[in-house]
Backbone as CSV, one residue per row, in Angstrom:
resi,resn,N_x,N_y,N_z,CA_x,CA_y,CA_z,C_x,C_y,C_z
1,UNK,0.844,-1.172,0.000,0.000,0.000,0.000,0.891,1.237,0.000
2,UNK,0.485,2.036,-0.706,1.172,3.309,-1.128,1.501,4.256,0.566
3,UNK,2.026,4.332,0.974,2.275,5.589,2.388,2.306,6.924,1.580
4,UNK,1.198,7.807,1.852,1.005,9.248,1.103,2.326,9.737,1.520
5,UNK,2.656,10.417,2.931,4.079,10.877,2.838,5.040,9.880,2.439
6,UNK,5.717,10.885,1.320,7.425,11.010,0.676,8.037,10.192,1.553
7,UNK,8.119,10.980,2.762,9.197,10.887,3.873,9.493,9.620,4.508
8,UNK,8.313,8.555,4.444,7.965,7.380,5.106,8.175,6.370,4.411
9,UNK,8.180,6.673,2.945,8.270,5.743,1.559,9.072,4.694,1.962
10,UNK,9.143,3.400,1.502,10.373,2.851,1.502,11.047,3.179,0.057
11,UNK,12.250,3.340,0.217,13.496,3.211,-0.968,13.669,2.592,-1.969
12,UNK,14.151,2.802,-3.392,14.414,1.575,-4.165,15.672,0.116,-3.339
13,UNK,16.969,1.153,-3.037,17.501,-0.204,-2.201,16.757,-0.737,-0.991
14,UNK,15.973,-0.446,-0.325,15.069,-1.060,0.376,14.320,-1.576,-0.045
15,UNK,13.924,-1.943,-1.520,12.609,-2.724,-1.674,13.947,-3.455,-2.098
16,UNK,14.749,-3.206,-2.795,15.938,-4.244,-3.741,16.481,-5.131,-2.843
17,UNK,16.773,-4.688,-1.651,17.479,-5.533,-0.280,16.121,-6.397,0.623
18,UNK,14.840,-6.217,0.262,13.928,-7.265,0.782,14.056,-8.398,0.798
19,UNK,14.263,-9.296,1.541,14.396,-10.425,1.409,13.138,-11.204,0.153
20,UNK,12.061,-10.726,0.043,11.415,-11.165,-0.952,11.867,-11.137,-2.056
21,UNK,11.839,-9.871,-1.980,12.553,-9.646,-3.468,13.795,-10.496,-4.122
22,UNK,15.077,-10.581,-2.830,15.869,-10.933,-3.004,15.595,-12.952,-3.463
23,UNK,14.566,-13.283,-3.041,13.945,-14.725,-3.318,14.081,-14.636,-5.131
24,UNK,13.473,-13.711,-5.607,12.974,-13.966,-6.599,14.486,-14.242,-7.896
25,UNK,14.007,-15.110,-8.653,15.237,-15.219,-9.469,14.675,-14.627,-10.711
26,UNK,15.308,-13.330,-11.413,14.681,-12.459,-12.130,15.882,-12.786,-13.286
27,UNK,15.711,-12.250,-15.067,16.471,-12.247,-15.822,17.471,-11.470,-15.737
28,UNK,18.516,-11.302,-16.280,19.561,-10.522,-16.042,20.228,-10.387,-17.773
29,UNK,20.653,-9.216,-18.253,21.393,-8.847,-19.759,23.054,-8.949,-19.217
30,UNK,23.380,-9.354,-20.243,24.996,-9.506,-20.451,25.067,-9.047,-21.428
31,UNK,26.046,-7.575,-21.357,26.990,-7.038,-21.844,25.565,-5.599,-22.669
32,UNK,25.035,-5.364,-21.576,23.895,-4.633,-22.352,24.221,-3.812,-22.958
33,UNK,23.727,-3.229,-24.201,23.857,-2.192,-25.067,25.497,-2.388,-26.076
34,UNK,25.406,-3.855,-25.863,26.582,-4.199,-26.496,26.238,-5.282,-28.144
35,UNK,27.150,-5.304,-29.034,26.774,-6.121,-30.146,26.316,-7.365,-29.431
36,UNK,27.060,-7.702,-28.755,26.963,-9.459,-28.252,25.994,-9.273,-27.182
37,UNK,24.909,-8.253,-27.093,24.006,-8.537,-25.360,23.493,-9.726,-25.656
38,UNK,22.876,-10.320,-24.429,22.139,-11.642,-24.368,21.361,-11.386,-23.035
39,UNK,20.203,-12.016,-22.914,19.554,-12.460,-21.856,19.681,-13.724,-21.445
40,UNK,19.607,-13.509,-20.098,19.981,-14.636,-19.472,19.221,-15.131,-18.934
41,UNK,17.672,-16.233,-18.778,16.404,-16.114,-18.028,16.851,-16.828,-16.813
42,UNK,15.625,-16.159,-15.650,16.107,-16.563,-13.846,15.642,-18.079,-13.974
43,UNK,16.015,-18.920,-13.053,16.286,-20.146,-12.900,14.790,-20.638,-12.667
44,UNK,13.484,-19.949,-12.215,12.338,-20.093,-11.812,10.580,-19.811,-12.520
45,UNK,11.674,-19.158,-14.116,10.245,-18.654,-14.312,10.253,-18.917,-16.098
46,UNK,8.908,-18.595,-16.840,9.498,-18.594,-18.146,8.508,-16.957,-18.527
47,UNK,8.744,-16.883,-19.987,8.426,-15.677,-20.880,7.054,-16.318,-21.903
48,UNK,6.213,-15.661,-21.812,5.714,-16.051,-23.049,4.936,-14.863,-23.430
49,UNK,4.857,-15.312,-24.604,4.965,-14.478,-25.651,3.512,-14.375,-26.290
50,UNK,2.467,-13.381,-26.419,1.259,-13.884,-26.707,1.308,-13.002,-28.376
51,UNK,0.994,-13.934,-29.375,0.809,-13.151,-30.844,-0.564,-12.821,-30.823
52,UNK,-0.662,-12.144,-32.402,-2.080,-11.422,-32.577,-3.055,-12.475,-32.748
53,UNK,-1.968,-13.551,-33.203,-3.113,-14.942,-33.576,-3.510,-15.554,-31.986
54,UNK,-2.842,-15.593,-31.270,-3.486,-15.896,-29.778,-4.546,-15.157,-29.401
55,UNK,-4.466,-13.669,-29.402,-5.188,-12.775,-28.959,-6.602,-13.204,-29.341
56,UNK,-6.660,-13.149,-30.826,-7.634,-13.559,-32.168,-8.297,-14.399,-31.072
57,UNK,-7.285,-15.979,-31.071,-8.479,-16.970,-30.208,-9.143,-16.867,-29.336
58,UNK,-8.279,-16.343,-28.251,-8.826,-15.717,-26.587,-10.357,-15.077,-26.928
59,UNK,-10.711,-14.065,-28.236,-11.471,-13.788,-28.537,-12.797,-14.287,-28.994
60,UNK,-12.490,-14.997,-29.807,-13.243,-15.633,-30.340,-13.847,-16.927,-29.643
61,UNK,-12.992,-17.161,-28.577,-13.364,-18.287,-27.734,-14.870,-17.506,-26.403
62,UNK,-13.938,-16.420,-26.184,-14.848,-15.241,-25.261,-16.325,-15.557,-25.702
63,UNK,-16.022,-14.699,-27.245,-17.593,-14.449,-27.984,-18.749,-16.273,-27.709
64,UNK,-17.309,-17.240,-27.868,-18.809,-18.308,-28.008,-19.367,-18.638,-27.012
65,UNK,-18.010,-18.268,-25.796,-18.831,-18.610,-24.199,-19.806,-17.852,-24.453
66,UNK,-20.017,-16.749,-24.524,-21.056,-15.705,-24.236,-22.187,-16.339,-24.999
67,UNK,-22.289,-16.259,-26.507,-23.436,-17.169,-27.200,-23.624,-18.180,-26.380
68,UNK,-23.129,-18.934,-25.991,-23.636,-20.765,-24.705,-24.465,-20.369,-24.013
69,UNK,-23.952,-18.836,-22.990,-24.630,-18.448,-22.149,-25.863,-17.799,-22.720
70,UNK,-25.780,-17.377,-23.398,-27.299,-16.323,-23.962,-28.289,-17.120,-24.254
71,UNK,-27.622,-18.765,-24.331,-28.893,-19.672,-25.476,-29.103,-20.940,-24.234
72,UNK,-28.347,-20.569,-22.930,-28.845,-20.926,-21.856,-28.175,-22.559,-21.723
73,UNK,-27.014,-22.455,-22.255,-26.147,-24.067,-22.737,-24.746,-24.138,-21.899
74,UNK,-24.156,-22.962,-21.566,-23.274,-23.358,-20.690,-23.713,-22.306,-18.958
């Protein structure tokens, strides 16, 4: 939760030094802004990647729940 006073905030190195935080195994760049950068993904998690053709389905899947429901079938 946000603390309205500034003054009370916690810090970026205070949220960075949380032990939670510090749990988390996050990606990291090698050699950033360099010809050779690379990502390196954290040991715990993956990336994915949603295209327009996913989106498309998510959609179109939406619309037929909704028709099921209107015609009293799901």
């Amino acid at each position: 939760m946000l603390i309205l006073d500034p003054k009370k905030r916690y810090l970026m190195p205070d949220v960075v030094n949380d032990p939670f935080m510090q749990s988390i195994k996050n990606c990291t760049v090698i050699n950033l802004h360099q010809p050779d950068e690379q990502s390196v993904p954290g040991d715990d998690h993956q990336h994915h990647l949603v295209s327009e053709q996913d989106l498309k389905k998510i959609s179109q899947e939406k619309d037929r729940v909704k028709r099921l429901k209107e015609a009293g079938i799901a």
